[in-house]
C-alpha positions as CSV (number, residue, x, y, z in Angstrom):
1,X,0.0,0.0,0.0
2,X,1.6,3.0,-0.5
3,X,-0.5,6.1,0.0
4,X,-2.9,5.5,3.0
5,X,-4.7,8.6,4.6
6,X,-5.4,8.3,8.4
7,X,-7.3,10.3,10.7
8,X,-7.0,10.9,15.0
9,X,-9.5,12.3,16.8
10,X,-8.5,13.4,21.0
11,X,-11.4,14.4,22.8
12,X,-9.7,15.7,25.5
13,X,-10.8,17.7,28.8
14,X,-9.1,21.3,28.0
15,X,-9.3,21.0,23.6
16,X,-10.8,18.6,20.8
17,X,-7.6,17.6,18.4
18,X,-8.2,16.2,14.7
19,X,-5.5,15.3,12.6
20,X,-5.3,13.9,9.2
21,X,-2.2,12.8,8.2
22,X,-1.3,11.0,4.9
23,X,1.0,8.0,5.0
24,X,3.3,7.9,1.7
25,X,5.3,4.7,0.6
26,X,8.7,5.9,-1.5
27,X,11.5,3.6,-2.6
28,X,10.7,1.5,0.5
29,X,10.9,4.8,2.6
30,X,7.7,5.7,5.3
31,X,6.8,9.5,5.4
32,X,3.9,10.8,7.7
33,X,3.6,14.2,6.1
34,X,0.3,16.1,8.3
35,X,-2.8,17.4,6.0
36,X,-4.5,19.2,8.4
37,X,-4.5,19.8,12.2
38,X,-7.4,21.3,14.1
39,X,-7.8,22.0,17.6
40,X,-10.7,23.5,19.4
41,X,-10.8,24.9,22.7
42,X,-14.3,23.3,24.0
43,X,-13.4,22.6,27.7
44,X,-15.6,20.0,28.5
45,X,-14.1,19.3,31.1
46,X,-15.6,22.8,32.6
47,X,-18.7,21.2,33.1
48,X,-17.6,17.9,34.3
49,X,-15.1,18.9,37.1
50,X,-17.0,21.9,38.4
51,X,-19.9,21.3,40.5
52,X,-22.6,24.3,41.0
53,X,-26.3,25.5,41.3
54,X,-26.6,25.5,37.7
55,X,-25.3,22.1,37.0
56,X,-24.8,20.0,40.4
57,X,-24.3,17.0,38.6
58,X,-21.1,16.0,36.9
59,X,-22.9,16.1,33.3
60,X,-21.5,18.2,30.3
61,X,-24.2,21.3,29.7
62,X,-26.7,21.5,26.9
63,X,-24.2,24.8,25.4
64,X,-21.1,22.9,25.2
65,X,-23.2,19.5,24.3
66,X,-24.2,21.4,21.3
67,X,-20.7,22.5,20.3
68,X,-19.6,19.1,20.9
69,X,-22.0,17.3,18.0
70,X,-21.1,20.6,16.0
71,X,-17.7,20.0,16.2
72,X,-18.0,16.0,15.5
73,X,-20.1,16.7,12.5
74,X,-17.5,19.3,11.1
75,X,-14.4,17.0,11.6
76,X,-16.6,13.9,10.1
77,X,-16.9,16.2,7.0
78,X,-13.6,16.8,7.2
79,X,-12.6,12.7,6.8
80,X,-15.0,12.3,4.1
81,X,-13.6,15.2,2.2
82,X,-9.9,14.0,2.8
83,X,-10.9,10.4,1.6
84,X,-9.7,9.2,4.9
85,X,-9.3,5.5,4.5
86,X,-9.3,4.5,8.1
87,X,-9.9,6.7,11.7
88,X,-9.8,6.9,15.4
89,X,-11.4,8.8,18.0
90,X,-10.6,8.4,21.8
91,X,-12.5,10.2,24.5
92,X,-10.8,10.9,27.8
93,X,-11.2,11.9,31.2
94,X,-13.9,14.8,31.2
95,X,-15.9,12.3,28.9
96,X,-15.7,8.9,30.9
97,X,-16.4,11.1,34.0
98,X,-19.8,12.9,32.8
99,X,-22.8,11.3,33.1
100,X,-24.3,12.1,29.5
101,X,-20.7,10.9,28.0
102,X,-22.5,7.4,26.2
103,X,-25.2,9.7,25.2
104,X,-23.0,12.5,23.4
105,X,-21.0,9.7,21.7
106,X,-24.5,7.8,20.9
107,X,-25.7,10.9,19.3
108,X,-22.4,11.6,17.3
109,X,-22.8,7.8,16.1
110,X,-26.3,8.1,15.1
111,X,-26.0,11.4,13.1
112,X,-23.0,11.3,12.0
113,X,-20.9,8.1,11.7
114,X,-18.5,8.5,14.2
115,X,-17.4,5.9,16.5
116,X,-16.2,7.5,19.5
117,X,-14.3,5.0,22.1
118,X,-14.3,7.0,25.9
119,X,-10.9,5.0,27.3
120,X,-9.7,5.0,31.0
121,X,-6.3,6.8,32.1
122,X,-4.2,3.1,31.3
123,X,-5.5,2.7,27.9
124,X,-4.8,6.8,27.7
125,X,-1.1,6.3,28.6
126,X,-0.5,2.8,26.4
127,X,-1.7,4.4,22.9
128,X,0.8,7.7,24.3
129,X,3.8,5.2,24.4
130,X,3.2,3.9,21.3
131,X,4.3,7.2,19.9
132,X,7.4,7.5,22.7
133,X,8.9,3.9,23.0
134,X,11.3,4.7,19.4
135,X,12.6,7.8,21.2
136,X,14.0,5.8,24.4
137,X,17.4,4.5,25.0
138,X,17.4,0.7,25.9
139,X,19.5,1.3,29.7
140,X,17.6,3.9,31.1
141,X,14.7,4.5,33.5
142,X,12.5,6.8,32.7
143,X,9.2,8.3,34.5
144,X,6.6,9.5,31.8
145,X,4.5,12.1,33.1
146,X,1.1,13.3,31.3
147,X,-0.7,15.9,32.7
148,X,-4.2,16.3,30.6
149,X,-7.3,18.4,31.5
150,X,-8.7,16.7,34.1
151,X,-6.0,13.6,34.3
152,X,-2.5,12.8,35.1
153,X,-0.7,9.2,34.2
154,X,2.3,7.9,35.2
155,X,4.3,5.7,33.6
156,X,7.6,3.9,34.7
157,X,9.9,2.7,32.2
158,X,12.9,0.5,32.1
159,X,14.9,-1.2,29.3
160,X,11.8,0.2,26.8
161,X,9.7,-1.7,28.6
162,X,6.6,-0.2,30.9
163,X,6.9,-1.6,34.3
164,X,4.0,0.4,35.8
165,X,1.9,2.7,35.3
166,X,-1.5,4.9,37.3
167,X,-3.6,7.2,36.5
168,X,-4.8,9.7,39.0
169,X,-7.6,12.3,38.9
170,X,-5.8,15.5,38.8
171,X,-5.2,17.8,36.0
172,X,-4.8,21.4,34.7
173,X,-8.9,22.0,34.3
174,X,-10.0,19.8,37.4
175,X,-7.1,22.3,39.2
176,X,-8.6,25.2,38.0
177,X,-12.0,24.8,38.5
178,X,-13.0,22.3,40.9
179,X,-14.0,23.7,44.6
180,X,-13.1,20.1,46.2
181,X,-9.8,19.7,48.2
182,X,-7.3,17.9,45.7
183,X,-5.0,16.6,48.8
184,X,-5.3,13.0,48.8
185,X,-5.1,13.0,45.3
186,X,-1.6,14.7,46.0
187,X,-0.7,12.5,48.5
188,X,-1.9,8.9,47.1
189,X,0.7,10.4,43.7
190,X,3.6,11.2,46.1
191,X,3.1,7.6,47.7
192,X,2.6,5.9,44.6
193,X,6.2,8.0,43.0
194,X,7.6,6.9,46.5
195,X,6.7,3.3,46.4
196,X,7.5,2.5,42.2
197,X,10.3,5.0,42.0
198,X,11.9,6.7,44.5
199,X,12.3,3.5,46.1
200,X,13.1,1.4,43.1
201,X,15.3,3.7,41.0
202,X,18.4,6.0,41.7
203,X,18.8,7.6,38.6
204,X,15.4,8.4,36.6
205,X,14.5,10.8,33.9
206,X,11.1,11.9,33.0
207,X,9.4,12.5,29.7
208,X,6.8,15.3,29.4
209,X,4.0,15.0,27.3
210,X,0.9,17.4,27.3
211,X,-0.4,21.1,25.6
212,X,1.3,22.9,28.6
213,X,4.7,21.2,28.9
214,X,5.3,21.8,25.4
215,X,4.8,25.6,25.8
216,X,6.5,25.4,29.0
217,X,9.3,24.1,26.2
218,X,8.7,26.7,23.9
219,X,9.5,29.5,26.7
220,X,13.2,27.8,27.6
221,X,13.9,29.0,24.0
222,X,15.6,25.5,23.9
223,X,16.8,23.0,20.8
224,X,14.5,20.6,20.3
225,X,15.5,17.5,21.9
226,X,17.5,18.9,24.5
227,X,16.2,18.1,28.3
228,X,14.7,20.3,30.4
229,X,16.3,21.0,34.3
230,X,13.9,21.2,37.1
231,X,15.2,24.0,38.1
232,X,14.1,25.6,34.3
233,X,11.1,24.6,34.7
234,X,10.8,26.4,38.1
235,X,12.0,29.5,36.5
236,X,9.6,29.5,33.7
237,X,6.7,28.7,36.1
238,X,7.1,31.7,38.5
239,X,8.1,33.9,35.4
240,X,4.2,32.8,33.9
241,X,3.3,33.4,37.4
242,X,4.5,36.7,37.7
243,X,2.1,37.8,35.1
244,X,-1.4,38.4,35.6
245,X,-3.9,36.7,33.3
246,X,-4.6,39.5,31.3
247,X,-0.6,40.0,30.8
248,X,-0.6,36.2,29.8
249,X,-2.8,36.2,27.2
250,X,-1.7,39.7,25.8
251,X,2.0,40.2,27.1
252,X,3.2,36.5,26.4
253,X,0.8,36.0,23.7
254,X,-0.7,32.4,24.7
255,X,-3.9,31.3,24.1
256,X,-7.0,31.8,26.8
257,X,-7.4,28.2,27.2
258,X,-3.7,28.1,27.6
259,X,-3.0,30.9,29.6
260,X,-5.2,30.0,32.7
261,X,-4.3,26.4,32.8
262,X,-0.5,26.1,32.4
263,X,0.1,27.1,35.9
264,X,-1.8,24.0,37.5
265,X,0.3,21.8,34.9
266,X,3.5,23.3,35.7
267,X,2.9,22.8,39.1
268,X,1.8,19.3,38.7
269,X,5.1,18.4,36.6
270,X,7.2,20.0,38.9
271,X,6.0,18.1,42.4
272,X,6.4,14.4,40.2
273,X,9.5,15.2,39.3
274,X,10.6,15.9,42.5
275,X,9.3,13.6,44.0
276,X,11.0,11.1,41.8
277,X,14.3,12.9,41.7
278,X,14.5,13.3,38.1
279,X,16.8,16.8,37.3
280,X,15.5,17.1,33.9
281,X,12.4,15.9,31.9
282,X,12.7,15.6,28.2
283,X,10.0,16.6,25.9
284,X,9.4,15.0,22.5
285,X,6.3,16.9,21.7
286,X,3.6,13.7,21.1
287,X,0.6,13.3,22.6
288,X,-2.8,10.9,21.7
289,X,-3.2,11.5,18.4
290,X,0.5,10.4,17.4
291,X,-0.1,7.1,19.0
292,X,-3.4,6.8,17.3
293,X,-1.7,6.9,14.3
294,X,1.1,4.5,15.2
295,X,-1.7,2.3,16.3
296,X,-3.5,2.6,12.6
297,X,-0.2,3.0,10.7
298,X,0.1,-1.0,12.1
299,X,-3.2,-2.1,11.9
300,X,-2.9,-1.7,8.2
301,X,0.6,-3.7,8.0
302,X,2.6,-1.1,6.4
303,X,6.2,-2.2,6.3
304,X,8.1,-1.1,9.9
305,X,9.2,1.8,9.9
């Protein structure tokens, strides 16, 4: 086969992510070259994580609902005007937590073709290290750390080969919006680090994958593929801090949805690597929809890459 057009769809708690990307067979060579990329700040996990008068149930409201099926029936024109030949779509945590999740991805089915799947926090962090296991070396340990919206997984690493992993509910958007104490979710992460790492592991880097730890990249103003230091990272989180909203979004030019939420990731990144004593986190810039596609690229038995 060589020209096969494949489609990811992340329906995450912060932004919805489609990407089209066309496969190309040359002279026994594999290119993924990217067709389109679209990503739309919905925040669904707004709804979900924040419990009030006007919505005291953990339910995603009618306005966003309706954005949601608008948004599914513009990216399911999009795959039928691409010629996709084969697609994904992976709900996450703000999803899997609502209570009208099966029925937004019933109603997405029924009027507009698209099979949505809403995966738990390990299937999450499996179809991410499908994109991340060709970066790692074979003799070290590594901590992989993804902070989403409303979700954080861990995964420990040795010899390319996941030893453990856990998800835990704590994220950028269920920081930022929910009125509930967050402690023992704190405290059950430091234990678990503690008990699979700290414990286990002298010398341990981590990997960062997420929206926020790639802009948090973007500010060191370093190479890509060079690590991060802890101690960066710390810098570039009280230099965001330092700046109000407002100066966020106009100063440092990030986006609204980014602006508000990259201080609850940072900090969330910051207390896993210490707490696993890793100096310096590298960042490779992959997320969902990249193992998506590794997932598809194999399903359809295209030669190894």
């Amino acid at each position: 086969m060589s020209n096969l057009k494949l489609a990811a769809i992340d329906i995450g708690s912060n932004a919805i992510r489609l990407q089209v990307t066309n496969v190309l067979e040359y002279e026994g060579k594999i290119t993924f070259k990217r067709l389109e990329y679209v990503r739309f700040p919905l925040r669904l996990g707004q709804d979900v994580f924040e419990i009030t008068e006007e919505n005291p149930t953990h339910r995603i409201g009618a306005e966003r609902s309706a954005k949601f099926l608008k948004l599914m029936h513009a990216f399911s024109l999009l795959i039928e005007l691409y010629e996709v030949d084969d697609y994904m779509a992976y709900a996450t945590s703000a999803m899997r937590e609502a209570e009208n999740g099966p029925e937004l991805v019933e109603a997405a089915r029924k009027k507009y073709g698209l099979d949505i799947e809403i995966i738990d926090g390990d299937k999450e962090a499996e179809i991410i290290n499908n994109a991340l296991f060709n970066m790692l070396a074979e003799d070290k340990v590594y901590v992989h750390i993804d902070v989403g919206g409303g979700s954080t997984e861990l995964n420990v690493i040795v010899n390319k080969e996941k030893v453990n992993a856990k998800s835990f509910p704590i994220g950028s958007v269920r920081r930022l919006n929910t009125r509930l104490s967050l402690d023992q979710v704190w405290e059950n992460m430091n234990d678990w680090i503690r008990t699979n790492i700290k414990m286990k592991h002298k010398k341990v880097t981590a990997i960062g994958t997420g929206g926020n730890i790639n802009k948090i990249f973007e500010f060191s103003r370093r190479k890509f593929g060079r690590p991060l230091s802890l101690k960066k990272i710390i810098t570039i989180r009280d230099f965001l801090g330092s700046h109000t909203l407002e100066e966020r979004i106009n100063k440092l030019q990030l986006n609204p949805d980014r602006a508000d939420v990259i201080l609850p990731a940072a900090d969330i990144y910051i207390a896993a690597m210490k707490w696993s004593r890793a100096n310096t986190i590298v960042v490779p810039d992959v997320g969902l929809k990249d193992g998506v596609m590794q997932m598809l690229y194999k399903k359809h038995q295209l030669p190894v890459m």
